[in-house]
Structures are given as structure tokens and as C-alpha cells.
C-alpha positions, -999 to +999 in steps of 0.1 A: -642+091-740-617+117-751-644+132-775-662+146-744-638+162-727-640+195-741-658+227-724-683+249-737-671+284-728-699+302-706-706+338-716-701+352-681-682+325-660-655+322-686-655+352-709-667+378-687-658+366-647-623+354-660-624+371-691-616+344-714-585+330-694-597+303-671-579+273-665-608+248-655-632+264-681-618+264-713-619+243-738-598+217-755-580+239-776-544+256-785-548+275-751-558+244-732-528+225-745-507+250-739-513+254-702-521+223-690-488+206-688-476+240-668-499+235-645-498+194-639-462+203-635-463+227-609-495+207-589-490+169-598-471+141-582-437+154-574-455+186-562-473+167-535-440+148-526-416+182-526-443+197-508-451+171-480-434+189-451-453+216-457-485+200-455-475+181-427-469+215-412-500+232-421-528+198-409-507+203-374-515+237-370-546+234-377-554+208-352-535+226-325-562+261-337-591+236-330-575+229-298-576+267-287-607+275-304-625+245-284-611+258-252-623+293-259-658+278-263-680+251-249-709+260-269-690+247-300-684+262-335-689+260-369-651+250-381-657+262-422-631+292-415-607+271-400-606+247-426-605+272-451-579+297-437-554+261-441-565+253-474-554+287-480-521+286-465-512+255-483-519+279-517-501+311-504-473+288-496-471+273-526-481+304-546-456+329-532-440+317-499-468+335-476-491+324-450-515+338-425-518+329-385-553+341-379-588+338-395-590+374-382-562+383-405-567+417-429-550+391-457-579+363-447-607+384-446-601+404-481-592+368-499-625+354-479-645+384-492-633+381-532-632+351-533-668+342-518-680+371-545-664+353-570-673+316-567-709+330-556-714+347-593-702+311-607-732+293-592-752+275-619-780+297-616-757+322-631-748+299-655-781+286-673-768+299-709-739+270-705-772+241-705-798+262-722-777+280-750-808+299-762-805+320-729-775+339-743-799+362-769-817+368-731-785+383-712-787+396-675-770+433-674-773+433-635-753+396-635-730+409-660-721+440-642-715+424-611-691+401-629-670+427-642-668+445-609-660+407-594-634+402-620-617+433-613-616+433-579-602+398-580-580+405-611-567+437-586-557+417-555-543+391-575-517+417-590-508+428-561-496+388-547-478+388-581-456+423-576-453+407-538-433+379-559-416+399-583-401+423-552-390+391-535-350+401-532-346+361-526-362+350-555-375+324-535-392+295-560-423+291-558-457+288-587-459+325-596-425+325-599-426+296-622-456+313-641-434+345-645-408+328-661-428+310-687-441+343-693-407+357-695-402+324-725-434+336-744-456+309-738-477+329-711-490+367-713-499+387-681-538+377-677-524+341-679-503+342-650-533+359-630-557+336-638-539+309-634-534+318-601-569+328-599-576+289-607-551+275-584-566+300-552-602+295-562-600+255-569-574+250-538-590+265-510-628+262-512-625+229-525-608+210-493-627+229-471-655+226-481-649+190-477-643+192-445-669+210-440-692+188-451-674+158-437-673+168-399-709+177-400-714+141-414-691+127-383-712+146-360-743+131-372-729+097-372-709+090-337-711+055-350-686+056-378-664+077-358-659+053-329-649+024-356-624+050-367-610+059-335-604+020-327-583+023-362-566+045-354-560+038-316-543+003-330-526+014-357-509+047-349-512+048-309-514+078-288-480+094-289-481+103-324-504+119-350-510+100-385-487+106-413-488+099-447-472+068-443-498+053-422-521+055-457-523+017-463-530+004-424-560+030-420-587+015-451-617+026-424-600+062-427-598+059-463-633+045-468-651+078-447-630+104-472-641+084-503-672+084-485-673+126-476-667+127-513-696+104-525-723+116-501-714+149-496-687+170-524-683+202-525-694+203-561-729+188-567-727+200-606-691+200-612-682+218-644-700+206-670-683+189-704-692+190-742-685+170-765-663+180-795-680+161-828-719+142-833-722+111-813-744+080-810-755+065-778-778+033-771-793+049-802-793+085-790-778+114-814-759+137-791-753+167-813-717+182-810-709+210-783-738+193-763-739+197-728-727+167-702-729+160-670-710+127-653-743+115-632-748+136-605-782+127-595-793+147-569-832+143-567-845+118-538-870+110-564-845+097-591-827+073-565-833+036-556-854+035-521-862+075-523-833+083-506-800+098-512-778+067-499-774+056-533-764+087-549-728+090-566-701+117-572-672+122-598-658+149-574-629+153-593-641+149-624-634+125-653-614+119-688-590+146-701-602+169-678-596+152-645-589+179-618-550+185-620-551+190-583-566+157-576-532+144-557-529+178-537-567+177-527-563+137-520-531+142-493-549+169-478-579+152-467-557+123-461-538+145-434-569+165-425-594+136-418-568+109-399-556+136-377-592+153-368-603+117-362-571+109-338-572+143-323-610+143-315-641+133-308-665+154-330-700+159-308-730+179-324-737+210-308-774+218-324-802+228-300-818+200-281-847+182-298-879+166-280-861+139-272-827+156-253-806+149-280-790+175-299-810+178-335-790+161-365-769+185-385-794+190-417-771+180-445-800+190-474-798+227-466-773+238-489-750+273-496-747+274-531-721+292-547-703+269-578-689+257-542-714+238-521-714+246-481-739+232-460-755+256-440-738+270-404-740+242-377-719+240-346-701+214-330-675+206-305-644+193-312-632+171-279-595+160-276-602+123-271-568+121-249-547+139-224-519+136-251-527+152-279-518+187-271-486+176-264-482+153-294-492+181-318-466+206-300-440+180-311-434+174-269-445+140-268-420+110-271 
């Protein structure tokens, strides 16, 4: 209920890493309330729909980069970058009107450097004191340094994209813009409008890809599922054009692998943890106020029915008051990113061979952890299933 919905603010992730101005971390308070509807206004529903040619734009290109990058290579790939430098561009775009051709990009590589810093110092091993409030009186001067240099650094390149806005002769709209002028109304400062955007770049990028990520290495693994989805998608859209959002209600098998990806596999095993605001009684249980809680993300092998993870569940966008804001622009992107990978491709695992000739199955337990979860490098191949798509995705075909 609405009574655990609250945060409890970490020492270093909130105060320290975002010094006190994070969106996602803070808790239900004057600040909270205050922000929230700026930010469900510039990411919710009519967002997605104002927005929709430009993520149309952005899911093309990036099948027509897999295209190239598979031609360049036989040996396959692992695809994380890719996904990540469009998740990206979707945020730039929205964030200031920018976007960024090449994974090899200075802009790319500086954001891909921060940014990993940043999310890497958020991991919950960093973040004990948030479970184990005792930890605080114990505090980590190495972790906390870091942090501080992390925070600047970010808090640095971050100015920079805002004076990029602010010098824009157009005044072209876009969210900064829109941050700027609530500042300019009083109801934001300056460390608002950066961390806001901090919170839009960090919880806009990593997230999708990551799900991707996670998602095609799943595919590979599983030629199966993807040979059901190809027969969808075969029948339903055809060969001469790539899925659109309007296809969303004839493609359920489509559907059923994202919600799938997002069961078996998120990109955030923990998620961020809620408290509860006042004393509680549960099935005869007193849950103390300001308590810790996590929604059910079992992730020992142990703890499951069978001893194995097919069971295991995910909230991977959260639950209650704080429900991710960007829950509709995450859900259209993997919408677009999943239908059109599955009609562009067939996605064959390119691991070493095993005993048996086949290529060994993409280990899905071996984790990157970061408060975003990657699984380890793999490679694969992406093969266009058809002579078509090329053309298709060049807008050539009629």
C-alpha cells in the first residue's frame, strides 16, 4: 500500500553520489511531491505519443547499425553498445535536441565512461547502510571519496549539456528546456535541473539496454522461441515492412517474450528498495517504520520451487507510488526494439564450440553488477532472415 512507498535516503547513493537531489531516491516528502508531477509530465503518456516518430526513427537505425556491424564481422558481437548508444539518443533527443551516429563518438564514450562510474558506485554492495542501518557509524572513506569525485565529474558534464541548451539561438523545446523554465518560476534550483537530468540519463539508457542485452542473449540460447516469433511476425506484418506500434495487439507471442526478458532476466535484480512511512502489522509480523522492503526478488536457486530459477519473478519497474515514471517510454521501446530485431533477424550464438559441436549456451548466471545488471560479454550473430530487410529499413521497399 501507499504506506510503503516511501524511500530511505542512503548516505552515499543519495546524499553523497547525488548529493541529496535524486529523483528515484528520495523520499516521499515536500521535494518528492514537488518534482514528481514535472517529471510524469515531461516522460508520461503524451510524451510517448508526441515522441513516437522519434522512436520510430531511432529502433530503425539501429537495426540498419546491426546490419553493418554484422557484415563487418562473421565472428559475431556482443551488441550491449549498440543498444545502449540508442537508448541514449532517444534521451539526448529528448533532453536537448542531440544525438550521436557512432559508438566510437567522443560524446558516447565520455557519457559511457561517467555514467558506468556512476551506476557502478550505486551497486548494492555500496549500499549495505540502506538494509543494515547500523553500517552508517562504520563509513567507507575510499567509497565515499570516489563518490564525490563520481558526482562531480557527472555533475560537470551534465552542466555543460545544460549551457548547450541555454545557447540554443532556436530555443528549441525540449526537457531541460522545460526544467529551466520551472526553475526560472521558483519551483526548481540549479542542482535540481542537473539531477533531474542525471535521473532521466542514468534510468533511460542503461535500463533498455540492458534489457536487450539480456534479452538477445536469452534468444540466442533459445532458437526455439524465436522461430514461433518469426512465424508471428511473418503472418502478421509480412516482409515489406518492419513492425510498428500499431501492430501491438496482433503480435501477443512478441509481447509474451518482453514480459518474459523482464521476468527472467531485468536489468535490476534489487531494484530500489522502499520503506515504509509509519509501524505496520503483517500475518502478525511488526514491521517497524522506515523499515527496509523489497517487492520479492528472489534470486537464490535454493529459495525457488524445483531448484531452479524458472519460477522466479520481477517487479522491473517497480510498484505503488513509486512506479518508474518512465515505465511507458521503457515499454514502447522494447516494444519497437524487440518486434523489429525479431523481424530483422535471426539471432545465432556465437560462443566457442562445446564437446558436442554446438556453440556453448550464453551463461545467463554470470552477472556485471553495477545498480544496473549486464550479463557478462557474449557474442552472437545477428543474421537478416530475408533479402528485404535492408531495403525495408532504408525506407526503399514498397
Amino acid at each position: 500500500g501507499a504506506k510503503y512507498s516511501t524511500r530511505v535516503p542512503s548516505h552515499y547513493t543519495f546524499k553523497i553520489l547525488t548529493r541529496g537531489k535524486s529523483y528515484v531516491s528520495n523520499p516521499y516528502d515536500e521535494r518528492y511531491r514537488k518534482v514528481n508531477p514535472i517529471m510524469h509530465s515531461v516522460l508520461g503518456q503524451r510524451s510517448v505519443k508526441e515522441n513516437s516518430d522519434l522512436l520510430d526513427d531511432e529502433y530503425r537505425i539501429l537495426m540498419q547499425n546491426l546490419c553493418q556491424a554484422s557484415a563487418k564481422t562473421k565472428d559475431g558481437f556482443y551488441p550491449k553498445y549498440f543498444f545502449q548508444l540508442t537508448a541514449l539518443n532517444v534521451i539526448t533527443l529528448l533532453c536537448l535536441n542531440k544525438r550521436t551516429d557512432s559508438v566510437d563518438d567522443p560524446f558516447y564514450r565520455e557519457f559511457e565512461s561517467l555514467m558506468g562510474t556512476h551506476l557502478e558506485l550505486a551497486k548494492v554492495t555500496n549500499r549495505l547502510s540502506e538494509f543494515f542501518p547500523i553500517l552508517k557509524w562504520f563509513p567507507n572513506t575510499k567509497l565515499h571519496n570516489a563518490m564525490i569525485e563520481s558526482a562531480d565529474n557527472i555533475e560537470a558534464f551534465l552542466r555543460k549539456l545544460v549551457k548547450q541548451v541555454i545557447d540554443d539561438k532556436e530555443k528549441k523545446p525540449c526537457i531541460i528546456r522545460e526544467f529551466l523554465r520551472k526553475k526560472d518560476e521558483g519551483i526548481l534550483d540549479d542542482l535540481d535541473v542537473i539531477y533531474l537530468t542525471d535521473t532521466i540519463f542514468a534510468a533511460g539508457t542503461d535500463t533498455v539496454s540492458a534489457s536487450l542485452t539480456w534479452l538477445t542473449a536469452a534468444l540466442a540460447n533459445n532458437p526455439h522461441v524465436q522461430s514461433k516469433a518469426h512465424q508471428e511476425l511473418d503472418r502478421v506484418i509480412g516482409q515489406s515492412r518492419i513492425p510498428e506500434v500499431s501492430d501491438e495487439q496482433n503480435i501477443p507471442y512478441i509481447r509474451a517474450i518482453i514480459k518474459e526478458g523482464q521476468r527472467y532476466c531485468g536489468p535490476l535484480y534489487l531494484g530500489i528498495p522502499h520503506a515504509i512511512e509509519e509501524d505496520d502489522e503483517y500475518n502478525g509480523y511488526h514491521i517497524p517504520a522506515n523499515s527496509v522492503r523489497f517487492l520479492g526478488f528472489i534470486e537464490s536457486s535454493a529459495a525457488l520451487a524445483n531448484g531452479n530459477y524458472e519460477n522466479r519473478d520481477h517487479f522491473g519497474f517497480g510498484a505503488g507510488r513509486s512506479l518508474c515514471t518512465g515505465i511507458h517510454m521503457a515499454e514502447r521501446e522494447l516494444l519497437l526494439g524487440v518486434s523489429r530485431l525479431l523481424w530483422c533477424f535471426k539471432i545465432e550464438n556465437a560462443s566457442p564450440l562445446g564437446k558436442d559441436g554446438k556453440p556453448i549456451s550464453i551463461n545467463l548466471d554470470k552477472i556485471r553488477n553495477g545498480i544496473t545488471v549486464w550479463p557478462e560479454d557474449y557474442k552472437v550473430r545477428f543474421v537478416k532472415r530475408h533479402d528485404n530487410v535492408e531495403k525495408v529499413l532504408s525506407g526503399q521497399s514498397q
